[in-house]
Structures are given as structure tokens and as C-alpha cells.
C-alpha positions as CSV (number, residue, x, y, z in Angstrom):
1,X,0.0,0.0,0.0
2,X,1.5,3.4,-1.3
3,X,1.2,5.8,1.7
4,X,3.4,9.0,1.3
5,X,2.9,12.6,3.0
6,X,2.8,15.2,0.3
7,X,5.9,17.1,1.8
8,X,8.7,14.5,3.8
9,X,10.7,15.4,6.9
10,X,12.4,18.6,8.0
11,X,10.1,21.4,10.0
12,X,6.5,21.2,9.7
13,X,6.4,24.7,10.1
14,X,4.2,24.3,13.2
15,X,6.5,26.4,15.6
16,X,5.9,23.7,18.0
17,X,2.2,23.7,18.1
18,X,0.3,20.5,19.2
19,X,-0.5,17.9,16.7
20,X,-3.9,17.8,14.9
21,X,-6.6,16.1,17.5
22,X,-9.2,15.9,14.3
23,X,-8.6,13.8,11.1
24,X,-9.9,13.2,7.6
25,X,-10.5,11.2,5.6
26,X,-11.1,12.3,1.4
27,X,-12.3,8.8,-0.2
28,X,-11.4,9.7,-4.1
29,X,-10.9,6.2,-4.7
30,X,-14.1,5.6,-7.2
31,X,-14.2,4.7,-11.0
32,X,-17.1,7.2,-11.4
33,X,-18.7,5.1,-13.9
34,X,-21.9,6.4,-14.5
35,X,-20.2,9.8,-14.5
36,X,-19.3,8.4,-18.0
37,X,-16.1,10.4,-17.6
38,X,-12.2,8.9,-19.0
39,X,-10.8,9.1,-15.5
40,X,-11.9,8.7,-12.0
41,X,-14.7,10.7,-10.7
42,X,-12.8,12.5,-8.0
43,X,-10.3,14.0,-11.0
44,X,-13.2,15.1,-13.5
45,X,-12.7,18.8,-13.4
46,X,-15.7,20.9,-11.7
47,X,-16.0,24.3,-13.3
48,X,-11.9,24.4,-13.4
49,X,-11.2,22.6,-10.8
50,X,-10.8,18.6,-9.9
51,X,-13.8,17.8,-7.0
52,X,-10.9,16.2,-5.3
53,X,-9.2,19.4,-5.1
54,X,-12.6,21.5,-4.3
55,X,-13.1,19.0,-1.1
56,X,-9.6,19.2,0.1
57,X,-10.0,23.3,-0.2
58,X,-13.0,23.0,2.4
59,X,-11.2,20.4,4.6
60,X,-8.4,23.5,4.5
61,X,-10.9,26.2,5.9
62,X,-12.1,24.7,8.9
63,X,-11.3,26.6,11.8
64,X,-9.7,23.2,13.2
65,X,-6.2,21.8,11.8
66,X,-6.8,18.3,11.1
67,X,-4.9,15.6,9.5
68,X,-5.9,14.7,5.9
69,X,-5.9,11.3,4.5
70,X,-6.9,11.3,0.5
71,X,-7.6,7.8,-0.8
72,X,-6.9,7.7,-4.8
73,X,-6.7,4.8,-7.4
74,X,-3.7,3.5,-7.9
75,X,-3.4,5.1,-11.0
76,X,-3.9,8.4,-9.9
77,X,-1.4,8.4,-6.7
78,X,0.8,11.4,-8.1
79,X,-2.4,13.4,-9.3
80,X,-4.1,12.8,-5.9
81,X,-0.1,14.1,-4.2
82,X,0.2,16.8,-6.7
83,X,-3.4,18.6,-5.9
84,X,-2.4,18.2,-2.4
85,X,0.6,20.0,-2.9
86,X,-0.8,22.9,-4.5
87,X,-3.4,23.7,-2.6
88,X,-2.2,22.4,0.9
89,X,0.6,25.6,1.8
90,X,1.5,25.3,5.2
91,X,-0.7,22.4,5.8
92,X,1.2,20.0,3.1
93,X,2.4,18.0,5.9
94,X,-0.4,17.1,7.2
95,X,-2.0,15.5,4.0
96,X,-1.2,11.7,2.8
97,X,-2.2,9.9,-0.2
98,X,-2.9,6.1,-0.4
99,X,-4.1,3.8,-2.6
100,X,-7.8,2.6,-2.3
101,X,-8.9,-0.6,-2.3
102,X,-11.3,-3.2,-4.3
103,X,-14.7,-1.6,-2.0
104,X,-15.4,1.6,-0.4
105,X,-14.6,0.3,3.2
106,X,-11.2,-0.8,2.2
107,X,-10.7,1.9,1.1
108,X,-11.8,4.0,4.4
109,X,-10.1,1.1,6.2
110,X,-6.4,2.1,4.4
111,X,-7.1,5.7,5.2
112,X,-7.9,5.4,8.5
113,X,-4.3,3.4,9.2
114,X,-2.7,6.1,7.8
115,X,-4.5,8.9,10.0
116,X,-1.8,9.4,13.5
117,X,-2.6,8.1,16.0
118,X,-4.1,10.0,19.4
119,X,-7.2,11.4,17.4
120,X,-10.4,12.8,19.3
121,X,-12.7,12.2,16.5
122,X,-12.2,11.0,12.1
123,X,-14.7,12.4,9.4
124,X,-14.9,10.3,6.6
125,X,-16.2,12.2,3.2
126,X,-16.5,11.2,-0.3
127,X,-14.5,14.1,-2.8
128,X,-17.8,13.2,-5.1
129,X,-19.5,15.7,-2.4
130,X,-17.5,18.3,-3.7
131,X,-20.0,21.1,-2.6
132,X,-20.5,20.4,0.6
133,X,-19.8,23.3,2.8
134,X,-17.6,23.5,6.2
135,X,-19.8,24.8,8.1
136,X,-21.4,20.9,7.7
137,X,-18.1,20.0,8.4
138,X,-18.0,21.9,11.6
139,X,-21.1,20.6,12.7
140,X,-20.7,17.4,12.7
141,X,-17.0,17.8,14.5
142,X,-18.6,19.9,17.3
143,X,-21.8,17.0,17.8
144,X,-19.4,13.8,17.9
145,X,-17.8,15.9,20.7
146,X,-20.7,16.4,22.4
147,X,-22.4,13.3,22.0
148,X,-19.4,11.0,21.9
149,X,-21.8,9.0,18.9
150,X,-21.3,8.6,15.2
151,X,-22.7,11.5,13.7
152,X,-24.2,11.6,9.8
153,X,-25.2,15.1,8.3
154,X,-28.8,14.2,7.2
155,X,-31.2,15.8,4.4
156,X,-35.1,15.5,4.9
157,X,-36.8,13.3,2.2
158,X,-39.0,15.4,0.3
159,X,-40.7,13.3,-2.3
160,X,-43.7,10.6,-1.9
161,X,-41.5,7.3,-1.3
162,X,-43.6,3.8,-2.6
163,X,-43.0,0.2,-1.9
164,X,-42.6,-2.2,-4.5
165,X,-42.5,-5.7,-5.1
166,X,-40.4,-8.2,-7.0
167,X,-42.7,-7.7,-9.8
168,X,-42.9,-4.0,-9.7
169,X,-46.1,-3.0,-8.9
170,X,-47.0,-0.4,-6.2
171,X,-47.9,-2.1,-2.5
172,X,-47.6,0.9,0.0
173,X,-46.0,4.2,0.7
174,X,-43.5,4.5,3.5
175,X,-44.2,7.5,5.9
176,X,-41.1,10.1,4.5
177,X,-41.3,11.9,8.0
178,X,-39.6,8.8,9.2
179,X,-37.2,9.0,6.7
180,X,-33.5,11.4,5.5
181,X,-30.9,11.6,2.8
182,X,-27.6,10.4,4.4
183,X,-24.5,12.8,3.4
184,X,-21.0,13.3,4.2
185,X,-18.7,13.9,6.1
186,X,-19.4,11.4,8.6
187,X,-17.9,11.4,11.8
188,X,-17.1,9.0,14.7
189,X,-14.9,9.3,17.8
190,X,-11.9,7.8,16.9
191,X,-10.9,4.7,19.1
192,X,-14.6,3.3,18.9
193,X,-14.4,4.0,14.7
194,X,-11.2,1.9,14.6
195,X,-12.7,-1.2,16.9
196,X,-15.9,-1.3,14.5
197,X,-14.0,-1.5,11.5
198,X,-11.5,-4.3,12.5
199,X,-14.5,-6.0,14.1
200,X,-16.6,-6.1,11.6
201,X,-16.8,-9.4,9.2
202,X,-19.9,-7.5,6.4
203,X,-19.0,-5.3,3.5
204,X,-21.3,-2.1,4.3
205,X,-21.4,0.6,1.7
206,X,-22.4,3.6,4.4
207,X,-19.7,4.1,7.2
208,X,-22.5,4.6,10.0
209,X,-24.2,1.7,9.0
210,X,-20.9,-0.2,10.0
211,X,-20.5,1.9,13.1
212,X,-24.1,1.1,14.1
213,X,-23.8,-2.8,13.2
214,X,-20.9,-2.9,15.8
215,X,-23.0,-1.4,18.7
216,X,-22.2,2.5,18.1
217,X,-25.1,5.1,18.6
218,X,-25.5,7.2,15.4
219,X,-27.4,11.3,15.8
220,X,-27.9,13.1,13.2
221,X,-27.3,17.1,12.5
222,X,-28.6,18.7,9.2
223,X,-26.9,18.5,6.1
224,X,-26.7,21.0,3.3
225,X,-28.5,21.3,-0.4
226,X,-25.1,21.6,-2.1
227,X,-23.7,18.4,-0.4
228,X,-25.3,16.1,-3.2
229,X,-23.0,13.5,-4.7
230,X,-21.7,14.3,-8.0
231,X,-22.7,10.4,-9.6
232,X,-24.5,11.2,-13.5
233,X,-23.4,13.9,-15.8
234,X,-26.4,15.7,-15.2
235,X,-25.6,15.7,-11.1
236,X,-22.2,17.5,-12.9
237,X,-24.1,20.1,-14.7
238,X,-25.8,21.1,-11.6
239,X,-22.5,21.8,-9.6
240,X,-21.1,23.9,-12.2
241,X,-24.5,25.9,-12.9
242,X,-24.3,26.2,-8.7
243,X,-21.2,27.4,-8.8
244,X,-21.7,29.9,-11.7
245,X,-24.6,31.5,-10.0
246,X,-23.0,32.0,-7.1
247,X,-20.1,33.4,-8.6
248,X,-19.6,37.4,-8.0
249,X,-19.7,38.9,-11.2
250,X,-17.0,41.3,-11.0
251,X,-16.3,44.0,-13.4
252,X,-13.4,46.6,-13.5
253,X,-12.4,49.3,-15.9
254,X,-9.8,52.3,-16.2
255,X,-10.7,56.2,-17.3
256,X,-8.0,59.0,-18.3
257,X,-8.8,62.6,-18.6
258,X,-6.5,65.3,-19.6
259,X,-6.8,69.4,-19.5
260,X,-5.0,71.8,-19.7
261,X,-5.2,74.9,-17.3
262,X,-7.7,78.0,-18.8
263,X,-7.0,81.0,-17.0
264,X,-10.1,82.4,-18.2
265,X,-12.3,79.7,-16.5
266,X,-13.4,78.7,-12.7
267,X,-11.3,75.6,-11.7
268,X,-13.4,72.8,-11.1
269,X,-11.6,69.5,-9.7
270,X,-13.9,66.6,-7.7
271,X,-16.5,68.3,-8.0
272,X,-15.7,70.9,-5.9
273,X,-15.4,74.7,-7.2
274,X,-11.1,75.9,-6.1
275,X,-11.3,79.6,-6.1
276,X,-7.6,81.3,-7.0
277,X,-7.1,78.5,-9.4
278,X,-6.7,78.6,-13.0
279,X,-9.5,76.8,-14.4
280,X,-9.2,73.4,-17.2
281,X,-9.9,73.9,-20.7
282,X,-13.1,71.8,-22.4
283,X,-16.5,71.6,-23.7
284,X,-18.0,71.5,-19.9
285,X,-16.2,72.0,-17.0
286,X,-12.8,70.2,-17.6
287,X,-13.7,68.3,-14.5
288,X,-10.7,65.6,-15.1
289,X,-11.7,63.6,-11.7
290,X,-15.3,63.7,-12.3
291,X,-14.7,62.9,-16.4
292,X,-11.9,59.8,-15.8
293,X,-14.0,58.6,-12.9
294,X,-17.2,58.3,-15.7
295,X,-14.7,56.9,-18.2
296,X,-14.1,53.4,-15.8
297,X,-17.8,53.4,-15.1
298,X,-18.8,53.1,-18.4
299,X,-15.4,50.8,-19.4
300,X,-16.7,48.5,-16.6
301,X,-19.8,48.3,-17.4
302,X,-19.0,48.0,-21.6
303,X,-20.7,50.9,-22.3
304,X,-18.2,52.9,-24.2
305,X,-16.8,56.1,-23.2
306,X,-17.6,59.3,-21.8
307,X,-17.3,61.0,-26.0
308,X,-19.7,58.3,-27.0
309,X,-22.4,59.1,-24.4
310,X,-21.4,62.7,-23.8
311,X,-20.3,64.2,-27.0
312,X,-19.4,67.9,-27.3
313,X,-21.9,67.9,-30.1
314,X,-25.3,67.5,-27.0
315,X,-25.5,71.3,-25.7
316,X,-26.9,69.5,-22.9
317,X,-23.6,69.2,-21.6
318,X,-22.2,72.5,-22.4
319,X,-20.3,73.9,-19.4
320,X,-22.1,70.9,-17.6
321,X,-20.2,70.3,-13.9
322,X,-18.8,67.3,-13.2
323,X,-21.4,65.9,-10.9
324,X,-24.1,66.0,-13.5
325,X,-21.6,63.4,-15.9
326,X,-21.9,61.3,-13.1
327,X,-25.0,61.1,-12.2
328,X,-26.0,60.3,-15.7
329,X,-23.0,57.6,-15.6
330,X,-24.7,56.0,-12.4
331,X,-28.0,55.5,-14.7
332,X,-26.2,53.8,-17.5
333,X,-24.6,51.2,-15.5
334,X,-27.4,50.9,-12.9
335,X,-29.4,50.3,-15.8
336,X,-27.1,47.8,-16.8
337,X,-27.5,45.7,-14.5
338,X,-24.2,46.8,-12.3
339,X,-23.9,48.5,-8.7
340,X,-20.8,50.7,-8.1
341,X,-18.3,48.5,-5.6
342,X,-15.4,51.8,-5.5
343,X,-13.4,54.0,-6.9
344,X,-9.8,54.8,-6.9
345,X,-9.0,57.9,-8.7
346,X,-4.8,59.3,-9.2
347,X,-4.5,63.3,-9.9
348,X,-1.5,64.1,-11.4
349,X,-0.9,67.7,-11.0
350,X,1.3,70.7,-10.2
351,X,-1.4,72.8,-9.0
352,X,-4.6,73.2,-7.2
353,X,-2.5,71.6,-3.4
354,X,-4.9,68.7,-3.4
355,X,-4.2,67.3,0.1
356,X,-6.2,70.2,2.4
357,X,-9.5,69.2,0.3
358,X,-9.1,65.3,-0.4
359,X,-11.2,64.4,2.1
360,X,-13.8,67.1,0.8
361,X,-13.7,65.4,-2.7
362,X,-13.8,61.9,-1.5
363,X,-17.3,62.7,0.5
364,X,-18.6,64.6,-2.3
365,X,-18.2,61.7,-4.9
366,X,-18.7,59.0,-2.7
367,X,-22.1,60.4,-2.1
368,X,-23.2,60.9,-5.5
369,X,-21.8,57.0,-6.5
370,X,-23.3,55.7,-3.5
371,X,-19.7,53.8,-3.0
372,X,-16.8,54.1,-1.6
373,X,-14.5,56.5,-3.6
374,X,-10.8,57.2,-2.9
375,X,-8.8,60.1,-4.7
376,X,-4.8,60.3,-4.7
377,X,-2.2,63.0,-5.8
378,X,1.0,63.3,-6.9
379,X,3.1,65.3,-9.1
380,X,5.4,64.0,-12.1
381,X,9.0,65.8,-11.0
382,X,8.8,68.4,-13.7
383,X,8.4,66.0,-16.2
384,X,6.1,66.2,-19.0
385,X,3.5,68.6,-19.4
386,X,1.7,68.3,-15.8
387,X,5.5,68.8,-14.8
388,X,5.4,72.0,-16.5
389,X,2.2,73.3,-15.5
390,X,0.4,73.2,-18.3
391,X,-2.7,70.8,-17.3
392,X,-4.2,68.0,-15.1
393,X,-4.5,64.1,-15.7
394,X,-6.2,62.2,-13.8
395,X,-6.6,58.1,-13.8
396,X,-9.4,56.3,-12.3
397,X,-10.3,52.7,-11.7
398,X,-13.6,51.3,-11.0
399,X,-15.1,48.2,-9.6
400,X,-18.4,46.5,-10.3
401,X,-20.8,44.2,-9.4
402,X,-23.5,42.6,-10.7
């Protein structure tokens, strides 16, 4: 039996902390055939990423360090050692891989010899759950402590269930409120999981079936809606439409605004009117914040720029303040579909002296974006024409949601 830690010897890189006192084990070791899939089940990528390796990521997040058994095919040992390596940082030590056997309790069987020993309690959890949130996890941790039981995270039944008979008609309906859809993880104090499975002598399919069998009480705690197991290509689709929905959609985009100084004209920067200044040259009010800020909105959002919605030809927006761009930039992407997330804006300027009125600006365009917006200045060291005083840029990113 192949049984190798990820990362061999040396430091852990515990600084002398105490051993894990919870362990896991990932069963990855099925063929997956109704999954119709070329390679084992666990390995079939799930929206980018193997379910093996999107079970061992949850295993990583809980609160608790534990230490991590995955049990792979033989052919698949190096895979199984290489996802464990990539996403197990720090942890890498505590994650073994070894090879599964002919049935699913073998299999549980080898990873359980490999688990150290000392252990308060062993979760046993099929990678084919691959959705199956820690807080689940977590649960059923905290009730075999409590209840020193096996403990199985349990869905209610929710359809009509009928009885059969060997010749298929319909002979009675069993009372569902009686009845639950076993998940994983499953969990089991440790010493009294270890004497079932060397005591027993029947080939069970369900871990707390075994643990029952041998005399162990078995509780249940709730389960989750996305702990399903992945078995038919359809129970794949699902998972990645899950996923996709419940993906941020994220969008982000960049505006630049130039002018150069008027003398002739008010200054107005942010939004905010700076008397004693020279004023920008444009069609409105040579607001560079206010105009680069509306450029990343609409870039974010793909709706073109500020000259495509704005153009100098609309004596709508002649002399038009900055504040009045963005308001009617707000519209576009709220009708979009998009909310504002924030905005990071960089002046780069000789004059107005921006730092006595940042905080003045920031308020003023955070409240008419309704997010968080954060404005920066600097000047370029006498290079270039903002070195030499002729004008303003300004650069502004944006962030989206949808």
C-alpha cells in the first residue's frame, strides 16, 4: 500500500504547536462510472477545478487543523499528491495519499491506518460531495464531541416514497417523516471507529451503517443542499451551474482625462469649485476627476466612453459640472445591471495643493456613486506637461458588481 505525506521530513512549520486532534478522511478512490467520464470521478474537473481538489480546499478552511488522508486509485497516486501539494501551503504535511482498495470500506479502512494516532474524533467524506460546505463539516465535528456518537449530516426526504414488489407494482407508501438523505462527512470518535472496522466481518457501503452494526449510537445534524454527490453527468451540470450562479460577477475598468489649465475659467476638480485657481480647458467644465472617474464606469460596465455618451456635439452638456456626468453615468450602469463597488482615482498635477481638500472630494463623490471613492495625488517631478504646468490628468479605476 503506497502511503506517502505530500511534503517529507524537515520542519512542519508548526513552531511547536500541538498535533492535529481531528482527522480526515477524502475517499477519491471511485471509477465514477456512471459519471461516463475517461478518468476517475474524483479528477473530472468541476467548473476548473478537480472535486478532489474543491473537497480538500473546504477540509483546508475549517477553523480546526486536522490531518488529511486522500484515498486515490492506484493510477492516480501522483495526481491525488500533486493537488495536495498545491493547494495544501503550510498544511502540506499534514495530507497523505494512499491507494484505495477493491470496496469503499477498504478503502476508508487504508485511510484510516494512515490517520496518526491519538485522534479525538475521524470524518470520513466522499470528494464526489464536492460542494458540501464546512460549516457541515463543523457541525458534525462539534456533535461527535458532544455526544461521543457517530454522527451523519442528514437531508429530509422530500418526495412521496412507494413500496414495490419483485414484480414491480406499487404495494404501500413508506411515511417520509420517518425517513432522511444520508451525506458526508461522517464522523465517529476515533478509538470506537477503529474497533468497529476491525471488528466487523460485512461489507457495508455507508460508514454509519458499520459503526451502528458494531453497537455504536448514530445522531444526526442537518446536512446542506449543495452536499449532493456528483454520480451522473447531469448531477455535474448542476455543480457547475451552482457554482456559476454564485459566482460574483465582477467587473473593472480604467478612465483618463487630460486638460490643460484656462485662466479664463473657474477651476473645477472633484467636484468641488477651487477659487484662486486657474481653471481646465473643455467643452463642460474640464472636471478631469469627475470625467476619468465616468470613463471606468462606463469601461466596466462596456458601455463605451464618456465622447460616446457625452459628446461635445449635446449642448446638454455644455459647461455641464462634473457631478451632472456622473449622475447620468450611475444611470447607465445601474441600468445595466451593475452597482458601483469603489473607486480609486490618481491626480496628477502641479497645482490646485490637493491634500487640504481630499477628504472634501472623497465625500462629495462617494455620495453621488453611492460607493466608496478614494482620490490620490502626486506630481510627475517636472516632467512632461503636468510637470510644467500646463494641465491636469487624472486616472481612475472602477469596480463593479452585478
Amino acid at each position: 500500500m503506497d502511503q506517502q505525506p505530500v511534503a517529507g521530513g524537515g520542519d512542519s512549520g508548526d513552531g511547536g504547536l500541538p498535533a492535529p486532534v481531528i482527522g480526515v478522511v477524502v475517499v477519491a478512490a471511485g471509477s465514477g462510472t456512471r459519471l461516463g467520464a475517461p478518468e476517475p470521478k474524483a479528477f473530472v474537473s468541476l467548473a476548473g477545478r478537480s472535486m478532489l481538489e474543491r473537497a480538500l480546499a473546504t477540509v483546508l478552511s475549517l477553523a480546526e487543523r486536522a490531518a488529511i488522508v486522500v484515498v486515490a486509485p492506484p493510477s492516480h497516486q501522483q495526481q491525488a499528491r500533486d493537488i495536495a501539494q498545491r493547494i495544501g501551503g503550510f498544511a502540506r504535511d499534514h495530507i497523505a495519499v494512499v491507494e484505495g482498495g477493491a470496496t469503499r470500506q477498504i478503502s476508508v479502512a487504508r485511510g484510516l491506518a494512515a490517520l496518526p494516532a491519538g485522534l479525538e474524533a475521524v470524518l470520513v467524506h466522499d470528494a464526489a460531495r464536492a460542494l458540501q460546505p464546512a460549516v457541515v463539516f463543523e457541525r458534525v465535528i462539534a456533535r461527535v464531541r458532544e455526544s461521543g456518537a457517530g454522527v451523519i449530516p442528514v437531508m429530509p426526504v422530500v418526495d412521496t416514497i412507494a413500496r414495490r414488489d419483485g414484480a414491480g407494482r406499487v404495494i404501500g407508501q413508506v411515511d417520509r417523516a420517518e425517513l432522511a438523505a444520508v451525506q458526508t462527512p461522517q464522523g465517529f470518535p476515533a478509538e470506537a471507529y477503529r474497533a468497529a472496522l476491525v471488528a466487523t466481518i460485512t461489507e457495508y457501503t455507508d460508514d454509519a451503517g458499520m459503526f451502528a452494526a458494531a453497537g455504536g449510537a448514530v445522531v444526526a445534524v442537518d446536512g446542506d443542499a449543495h452536499g449532493f454527490k456528483v454520480t451522473t453527468p447531469w448531477d455535474l451540470r448542476r455543480a457547475e451551474l451552482l457554482l456559476e450562479s454564485e459566482r460574483p460577477r465582477v467587473r473593472t475598468g480604467i478612465g483618463i482625462d487630460v486638460h490643460a489649465y484656462d485662466e479664463h475659467s473657474p477651476m473645477w476638480l472633484g467636484g468641488l469649485y477651487w477659487p484662486n485657481e486657474p481653471g481646465l480647458a473643455g467643452h463642460s467644465d474640464g472636471d478631469a476627476i469627475s470625467h476619468a472617474i465616468c470613463d471606468a464606469l462606463l469601461s466596466a460596465a462596456g458601455l463605451g466612453d464618456i465622447g460616446s455618451r457625452f459628446g461635445v456635439d449635446d449642448p446638454r452638456f455644455a459647461d455641464a459640472r462634473g457631478a451632472v456626468f456622473l449622475a447620468a453615468t450611475l444611470e447607465f450602469v445601474r441600468a445595466a445591471g451593475f452597482e458601483v463597488v469603489n473607486v480609486a482615482v490618481q491626480v496628477v498635477a502641479r497645482r490646485p495643493q490637493f491634500s487640504p481638500r481630499r477628504h472634501e472630494v472623497e465625500a462629495l463623490l462617494t455620495g453621488i456613486l453611492g460607493a466608496p471613492v478614494s482620490v490620490a495625488a502626486t506630481t510627475s517631478d517636472g516632467l512632461g506637461f503636468t510637470g510644467r504646468g500646463e494641465g491636469v490628468t487624472a486616472v481612475a479605476t472602477a469596480l463593479l458588481s452585478a
